[in-house]
C-alpha positions as CSV (number, residue, x, y, z in Angstrom):
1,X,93.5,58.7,118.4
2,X,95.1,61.0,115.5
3,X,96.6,58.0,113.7
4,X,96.3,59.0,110.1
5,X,94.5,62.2,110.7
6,X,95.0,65.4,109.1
7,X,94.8,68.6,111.0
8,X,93.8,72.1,109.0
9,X,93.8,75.1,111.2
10,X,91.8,78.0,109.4
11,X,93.3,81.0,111.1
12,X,97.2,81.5,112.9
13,X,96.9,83.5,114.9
14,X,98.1,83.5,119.3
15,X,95.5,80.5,119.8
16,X,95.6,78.8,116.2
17,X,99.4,79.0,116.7
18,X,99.4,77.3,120.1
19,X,96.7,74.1,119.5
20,X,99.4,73.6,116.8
21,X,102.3,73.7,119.0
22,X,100.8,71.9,121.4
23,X,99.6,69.2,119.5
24,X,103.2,68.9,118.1
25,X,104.5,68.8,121.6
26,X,102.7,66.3,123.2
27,X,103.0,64.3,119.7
28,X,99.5,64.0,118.7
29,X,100.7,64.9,115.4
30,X,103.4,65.2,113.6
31,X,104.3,68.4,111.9
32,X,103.6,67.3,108.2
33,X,99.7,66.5,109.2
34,X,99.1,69.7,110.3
35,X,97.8,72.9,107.6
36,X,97.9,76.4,109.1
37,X,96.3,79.1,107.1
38,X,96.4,82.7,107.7
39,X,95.8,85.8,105.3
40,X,99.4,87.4,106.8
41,X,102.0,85.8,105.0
42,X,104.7,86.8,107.2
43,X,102.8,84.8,110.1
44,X,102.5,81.5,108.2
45,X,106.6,81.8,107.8
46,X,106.9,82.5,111.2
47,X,104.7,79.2,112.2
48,X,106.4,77.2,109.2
49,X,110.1,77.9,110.2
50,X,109.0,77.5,113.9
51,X,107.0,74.6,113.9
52,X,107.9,72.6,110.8
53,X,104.2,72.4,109.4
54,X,102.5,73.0,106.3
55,X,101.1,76.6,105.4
56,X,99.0,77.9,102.9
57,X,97.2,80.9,102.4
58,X,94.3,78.8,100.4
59,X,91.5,77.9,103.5
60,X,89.7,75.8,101.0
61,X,92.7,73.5,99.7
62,X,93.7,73.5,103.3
63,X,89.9,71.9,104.6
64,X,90.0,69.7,101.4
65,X,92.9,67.6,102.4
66,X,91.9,67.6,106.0
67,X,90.2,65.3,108.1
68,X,89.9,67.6,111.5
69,X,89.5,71.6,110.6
70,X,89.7,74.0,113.7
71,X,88.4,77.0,112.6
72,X,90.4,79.9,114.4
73,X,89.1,83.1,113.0
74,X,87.7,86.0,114.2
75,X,83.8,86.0,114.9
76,X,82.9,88.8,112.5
77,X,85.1,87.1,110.1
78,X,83.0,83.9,110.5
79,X,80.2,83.9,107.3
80,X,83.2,84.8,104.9
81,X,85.3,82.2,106.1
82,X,82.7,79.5,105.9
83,X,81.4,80.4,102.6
84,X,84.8,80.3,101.2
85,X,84.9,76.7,102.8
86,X,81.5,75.6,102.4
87,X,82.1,73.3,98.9
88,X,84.8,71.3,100.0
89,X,82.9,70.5,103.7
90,X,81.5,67.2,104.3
91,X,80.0,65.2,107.1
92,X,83.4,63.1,107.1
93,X,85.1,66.2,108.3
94,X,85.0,67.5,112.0
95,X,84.7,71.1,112.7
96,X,85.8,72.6,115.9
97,X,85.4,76.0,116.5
98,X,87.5,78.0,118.9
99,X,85.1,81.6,118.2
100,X,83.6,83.1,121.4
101,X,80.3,83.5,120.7
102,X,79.6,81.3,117.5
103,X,77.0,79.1,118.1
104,X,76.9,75.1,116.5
105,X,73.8,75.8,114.9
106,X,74.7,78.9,113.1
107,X,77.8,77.1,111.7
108,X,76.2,74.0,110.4
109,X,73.5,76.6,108.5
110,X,76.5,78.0,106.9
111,X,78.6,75.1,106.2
112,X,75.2,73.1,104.8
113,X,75.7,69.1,104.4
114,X,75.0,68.3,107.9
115,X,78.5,68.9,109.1
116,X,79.7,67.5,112.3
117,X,80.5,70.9,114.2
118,X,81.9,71.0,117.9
119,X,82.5,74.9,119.9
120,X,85.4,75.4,122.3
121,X,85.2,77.8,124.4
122,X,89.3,78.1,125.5
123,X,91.0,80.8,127.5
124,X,94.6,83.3,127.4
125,X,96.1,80.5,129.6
126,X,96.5,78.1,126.9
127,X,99.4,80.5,125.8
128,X,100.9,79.0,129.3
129,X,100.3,75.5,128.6
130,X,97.2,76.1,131.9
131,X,94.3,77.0,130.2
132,X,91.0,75.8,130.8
133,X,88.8,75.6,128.2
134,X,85.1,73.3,127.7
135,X,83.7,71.6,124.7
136,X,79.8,71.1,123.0
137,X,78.6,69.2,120.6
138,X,76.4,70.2,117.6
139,X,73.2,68.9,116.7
140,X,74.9,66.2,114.0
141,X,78.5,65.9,115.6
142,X,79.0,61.6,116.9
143,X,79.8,61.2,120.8
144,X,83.4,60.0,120.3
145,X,84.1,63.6,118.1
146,X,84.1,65.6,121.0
147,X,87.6,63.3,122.0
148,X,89.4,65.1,119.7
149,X,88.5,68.1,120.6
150,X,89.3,67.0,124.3
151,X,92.7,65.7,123.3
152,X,93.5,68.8,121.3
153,X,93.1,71.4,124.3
154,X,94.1,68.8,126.6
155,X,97.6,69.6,125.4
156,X,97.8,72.8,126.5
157,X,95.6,72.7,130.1
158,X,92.2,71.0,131.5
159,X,89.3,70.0,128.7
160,X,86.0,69.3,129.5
161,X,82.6,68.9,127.5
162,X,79.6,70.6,128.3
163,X,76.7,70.8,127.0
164,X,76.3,74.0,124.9
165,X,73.6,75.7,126.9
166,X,76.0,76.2,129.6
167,X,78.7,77.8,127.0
168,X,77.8,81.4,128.1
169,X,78.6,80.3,131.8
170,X,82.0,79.0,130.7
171,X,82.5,82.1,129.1
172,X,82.1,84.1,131.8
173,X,84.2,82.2,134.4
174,X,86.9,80.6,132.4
175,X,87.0,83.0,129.6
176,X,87.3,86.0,130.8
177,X,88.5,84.6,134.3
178,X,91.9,84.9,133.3
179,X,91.4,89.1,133.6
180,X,89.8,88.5,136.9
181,X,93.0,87.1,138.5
182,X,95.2,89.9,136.6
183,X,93.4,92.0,138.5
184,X,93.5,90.4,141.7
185,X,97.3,89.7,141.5
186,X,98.2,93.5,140.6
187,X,95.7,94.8,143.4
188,X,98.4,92.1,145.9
189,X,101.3,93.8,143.9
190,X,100.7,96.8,145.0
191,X,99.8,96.5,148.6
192,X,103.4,95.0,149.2
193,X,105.0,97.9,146.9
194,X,102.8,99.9,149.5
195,X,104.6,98.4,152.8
196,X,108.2,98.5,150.8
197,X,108.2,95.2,148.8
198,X,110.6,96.1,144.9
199,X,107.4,96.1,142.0
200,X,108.9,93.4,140.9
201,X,109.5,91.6,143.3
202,X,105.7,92.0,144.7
203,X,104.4,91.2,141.1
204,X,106.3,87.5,141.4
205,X,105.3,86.7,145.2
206,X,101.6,87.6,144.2
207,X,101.6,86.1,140.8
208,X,103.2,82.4,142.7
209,X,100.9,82.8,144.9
210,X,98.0,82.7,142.8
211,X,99.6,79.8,140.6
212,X,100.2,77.4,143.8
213,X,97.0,77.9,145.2
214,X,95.5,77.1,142.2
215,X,97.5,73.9,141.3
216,X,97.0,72.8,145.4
217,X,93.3,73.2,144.6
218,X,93.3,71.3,141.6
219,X,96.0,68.6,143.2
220,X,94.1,67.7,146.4
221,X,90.6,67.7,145.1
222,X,89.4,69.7,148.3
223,X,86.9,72.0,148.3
224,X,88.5,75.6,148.0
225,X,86.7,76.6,151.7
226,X,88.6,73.7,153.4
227,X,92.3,74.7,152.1
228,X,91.5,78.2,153.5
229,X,90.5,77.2,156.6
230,X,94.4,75.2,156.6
231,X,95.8,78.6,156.3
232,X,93.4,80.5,158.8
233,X,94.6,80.2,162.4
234,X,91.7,81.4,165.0
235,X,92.9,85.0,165.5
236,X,95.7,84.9,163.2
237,X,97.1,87.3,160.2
238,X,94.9,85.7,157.3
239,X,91.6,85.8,159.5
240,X,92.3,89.7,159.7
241,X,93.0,89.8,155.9
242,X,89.8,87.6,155.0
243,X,87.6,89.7,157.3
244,X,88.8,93.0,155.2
245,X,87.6,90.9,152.3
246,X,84.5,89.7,153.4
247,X,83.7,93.7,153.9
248,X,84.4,94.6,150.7
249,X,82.0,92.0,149.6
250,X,84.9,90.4,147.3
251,X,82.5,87.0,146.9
252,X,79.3,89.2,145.6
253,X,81.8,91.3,143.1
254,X,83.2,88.2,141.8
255,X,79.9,86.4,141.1
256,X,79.1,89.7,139.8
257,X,81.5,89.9,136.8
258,X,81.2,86.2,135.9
259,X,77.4,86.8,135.6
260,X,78.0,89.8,134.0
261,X,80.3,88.4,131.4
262,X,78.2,85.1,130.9
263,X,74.9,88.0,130.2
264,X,77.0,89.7,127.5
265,X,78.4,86.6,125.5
266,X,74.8,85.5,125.4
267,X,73.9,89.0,123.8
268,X,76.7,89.0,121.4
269,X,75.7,85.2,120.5
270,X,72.1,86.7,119.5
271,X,73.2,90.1,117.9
């Protein structure tokens, strides 16, 4: 699929850095088709001697010679980027943007020429080669674009594509789910530092915990009620530990804050 491509990255920092090295990993590129640019020059060393690539500190020369440009910025930092950008952008490039918030439409107005835009919505788990992240397409972007972007993320977790309406929801679960479970595995932490478990030793059990429930869930294909129902025996220790849950209204909370979050990136997309 990235046979011949060229791969400009406009921004390296924790998630720029990581498509790179993931796309280098699973050897959907090699290391001399892929530009990283970043205004701290210490960083592009760091991703240069570490990854092999190409860095420069120019974005424009960088989107020039590219054929794929993911554009890895911060949000505020968006209109300056693109303007700096905006001459050397044509519909033969693909944009994919990785900036919470950032709508397709608002790019392409910046950008002008009708340029083929995608928005990623990924998450902190990437870092951990497990995020989850979604993809939409932009009002001129082709149906096989969205592939790339797809393949991209796909290297470091589960891609999907969406359609951008629903970016706001993915926000709100997949984005900021991450801090959800942080949460959730410190609150299991300390309960067994409470009944005499080592801190660290709590932090791991709860932390596994979380991770193989998750991967079960994703390797069966079950619906999450039906593998708690395996581990809930009529009377048993879980039952009593679900029923202190289902009192503290743990499903209503959790809707709760994915709603919540989903409300405010749709706020911060308008302001």
């Amino acid at each position: 699929m990235f046979t011949g491509k060229k791969v400009a990255i406009i921004g390296g920092g924790k998630m720029g850095g990581i498509l790179a090295q993931g796309m280098i990993s699973r050897k959907l590129l090699s290391p001399q088709n892929i530009t990283v640019t970043d205004i701290d020059p210490q960083r592009l060393e760091e991703l240069r001697s570490s990854l092999k690539l190409r860095v420069t500190g120019d974005n424009a020369e960088a989107v020039k010679g590219a054929d794929i440009v993911v554009l890895a910025v911060k949000p505020q930092n968006f209109p300056e980027t693109l303007k700096g950008i905006r001459k050397a952008s044509n519909s033969s490039k693909l944009f994919i943007s990785i900036a919470a918030g950032v709508t397709t439409d608002s790019i392409e107005k910046l950008l002008t020429r009708k340029p083929r835009v995608l928005r990623v919505m990924p998450n902190v788990a990437a870092l951990a080669g497990e995020g989850a992240a979604a993809v939409a397409r932009g009002h001129f972007a082709r149906k096989d674009d969205a592939q790339y972007a797809l393949a991209m993320l796909g290297a470091v977790g589960l891609a999907v594509e969406v359609e951008e309406k629903l970016m706001d929801a993915v926000t709100g679960l997949s984005g900021s789910g991450p801090a959800y479970c942080f949460v959730i595995i410190e609150a299991l932490a300390d309960a067994g530092v409470q009944l005499g478990l080592g801190r660290d030793l709590a932090e791991k059990l709860a932390a596994q915990t979380m991770l193989g429930a998750a991967r079960l869930c994703l390797q069966e294909n079950q619906h999450p009620a039906r593998l708690k129902n395996m581990v809930t025996s009529p009377g048993g220790t879980t039952a009593a530990g679900l029923r202190v849950l289902e009192e503290g209204k743990i499903r209503a909370t959790l809707t709760g804050a994915v709603e919540a979050a989903a409300k405010r990136a749709k706020e911060l997309a308008g302001s």
